[in-house]
Each structure stands twice: as structure tokens, then as C-alpha cells.
N, C-alpha and C positions, 0 to 999 in steps of 0.2 A: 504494500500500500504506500505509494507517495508519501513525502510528509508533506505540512501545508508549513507555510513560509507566512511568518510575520507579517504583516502589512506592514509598510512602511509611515515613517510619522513623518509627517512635514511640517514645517513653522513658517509662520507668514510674516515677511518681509520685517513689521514689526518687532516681535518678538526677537527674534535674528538682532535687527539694529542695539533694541534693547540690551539683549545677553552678550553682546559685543563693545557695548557701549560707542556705537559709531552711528551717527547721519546714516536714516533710511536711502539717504541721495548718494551717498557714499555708496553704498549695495548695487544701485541703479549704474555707476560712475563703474565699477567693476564687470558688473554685464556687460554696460556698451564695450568695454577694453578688451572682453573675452576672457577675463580672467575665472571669472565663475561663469555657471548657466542654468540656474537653477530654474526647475520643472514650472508648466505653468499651470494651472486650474481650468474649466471651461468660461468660468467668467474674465481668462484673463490673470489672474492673482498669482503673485511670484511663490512656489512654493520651496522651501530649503530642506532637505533631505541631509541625511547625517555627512554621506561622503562631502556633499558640497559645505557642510559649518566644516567639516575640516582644512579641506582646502582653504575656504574664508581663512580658519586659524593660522593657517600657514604662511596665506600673504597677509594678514595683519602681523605675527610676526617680524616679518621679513620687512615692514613698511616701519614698522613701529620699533623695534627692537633694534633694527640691523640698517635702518636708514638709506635700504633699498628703494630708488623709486620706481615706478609701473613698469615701465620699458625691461626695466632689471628684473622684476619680479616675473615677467611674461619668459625672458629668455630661461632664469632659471627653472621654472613651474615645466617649460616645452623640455628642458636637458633633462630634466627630474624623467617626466614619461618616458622619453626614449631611455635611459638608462635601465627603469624596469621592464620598458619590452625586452630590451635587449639581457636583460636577468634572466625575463622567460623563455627566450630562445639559448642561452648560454645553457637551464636547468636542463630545456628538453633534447639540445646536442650531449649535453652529459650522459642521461639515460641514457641517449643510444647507444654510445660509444660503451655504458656499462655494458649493456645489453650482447651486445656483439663481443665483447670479452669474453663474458661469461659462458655464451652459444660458443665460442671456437676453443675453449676449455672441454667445454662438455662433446665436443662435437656436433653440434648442433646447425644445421644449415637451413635455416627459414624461407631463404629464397626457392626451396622448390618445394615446399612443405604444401598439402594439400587442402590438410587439417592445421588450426592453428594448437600450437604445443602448450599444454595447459603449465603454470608454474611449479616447480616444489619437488619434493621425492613422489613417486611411484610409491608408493604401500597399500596391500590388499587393507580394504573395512572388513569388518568383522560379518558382516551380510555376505561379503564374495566368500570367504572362508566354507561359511554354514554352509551354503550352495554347493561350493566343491564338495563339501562331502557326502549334503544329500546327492548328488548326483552321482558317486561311487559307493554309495551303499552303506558308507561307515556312522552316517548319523541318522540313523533310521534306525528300531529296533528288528529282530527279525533276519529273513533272509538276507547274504548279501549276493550282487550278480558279479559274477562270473566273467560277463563277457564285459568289454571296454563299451564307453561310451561312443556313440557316434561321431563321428566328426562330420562340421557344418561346411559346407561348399557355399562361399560367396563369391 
């Protein structure tokens, strides 16, 4: 069953200026510059979503703190993103690179594989076991057969 996902909470413009302590026009000032882009309502109404007060946090920060202005805050905020894309494609080059270690350790060749190769050890569960042996006689009480089992032609 899915899970179900939080609804998300949004804060209106207000609120935001308030818990910020900055000019609603300042908020405004930051959309028009692209710096934030927070969601809008159907009437229109600026909505703030967590990811975006963090961002806010980070260029009020940068603006108040470290006496960056817009232009500066814009270049670092765009090097910021590319840096974590380029994270996420560094992690999943990693993987791979594990990946294919580990296959040419084990002998493993994916590229002609028809099925894909499940992870982990090979070990019978306790269900395949039972089955082998009802099926030679030894876990049944009673007679046991004699002859072999059949073998299956696929």
C-alpha cells in the first residue's frame, strides 16, 4: 500500500515577511530577481513552502550576514545547484564503477544477462528444503520411492 505524503504547508507572503523580519516588498524584490519562486494560489496569493523559507534563509544570510549583494547572491545560489547536481552524478558514477568491480570479482557479466541478477548470497529458505524432500520421499511418513524424480524439459 503506498504511503500518503504530508500535505505540504504554505505561508503567505505575510507571515514569511513577519518571521523574517523583512518588507513584504523585499519578498516581491527577490521574485522579480529570480532568486526565490514561491508557489502561487488560484486567487493569485504568493505561497512559501519550506524548501523556498530556506532558500529565503540562505540569501538573507548571505545579504545580511556576509554583505553579499543580489548579483553575488544569484551567482552563488546558481554554483550552489550545479555543485549538487554535479554531487548527484559524481554518487551515481560511483555506484557504477562499484558495481562493475564487484561483477568482475565475482565474474559477473550483465551485459549479456537475460534475467537481471538478483543481489546477495544464493541460500536455499527453509520452504525449498521441505520441498526437496517431500519430493524424494524423506519427509513424508511411510513408503519411500524408489525411482528418481522426473526431470523437467524447458
Amino acid at each position: 500500500m503506498p504511503r500518503r505524503t504530508e500535505p505540504r504547508k504554505y505561508l503567505m507572503i505575510s507571515a514569511v515577511a513577519e518571521r523574517f523580519e523583512i518588507h513584504p516588498q523585499t519578498l516581491r524584490l527577490y521574485e522579480r530577481e529570480g532568486l526565490i519562486a514561491p508557489r502561487r494560489s488560484k486567487g493569485n496569493t504568493r505561497l512559501f513552502d519550506e524548501e523556498t523559507l530556506q532558500r529565503l534563509e540562505t540569501i538573507l544570510t548571505l545579504t545580511r550576514d556576509l554583505g553579499v549583494n543580489l548579483a553575488g547572491v544569484e551567482v552563488i545560489l546558481n554554483m550552489r545547484e550545479q555543485m549538487e547536481s554535479q554531487q548527484i552524478e559524481v554518487d551515481r558514477l560511483l555506484a557504477f564503477v562499484k558495481q562493475e568491480i564487484l561483477d568482475r570479482r565475482t565474474g559477473v557479466d550483465r551485459r549479456y544477462a537475460l534475467v537481471k541478477v538478483g543481489r546477495g548470497p544464493l541460500t536455499r529458505s527453509s520452504s525449498d528444503s521441505q520441498e526437496d524432500s517431500d519430493r524424494d520421499g524423506r519427509g513424508r511418513r511411510g513408503a519411500r520411492s524408489s525411482t528418481p524424480p522426473k526431470s523437467r524439459r524447458r
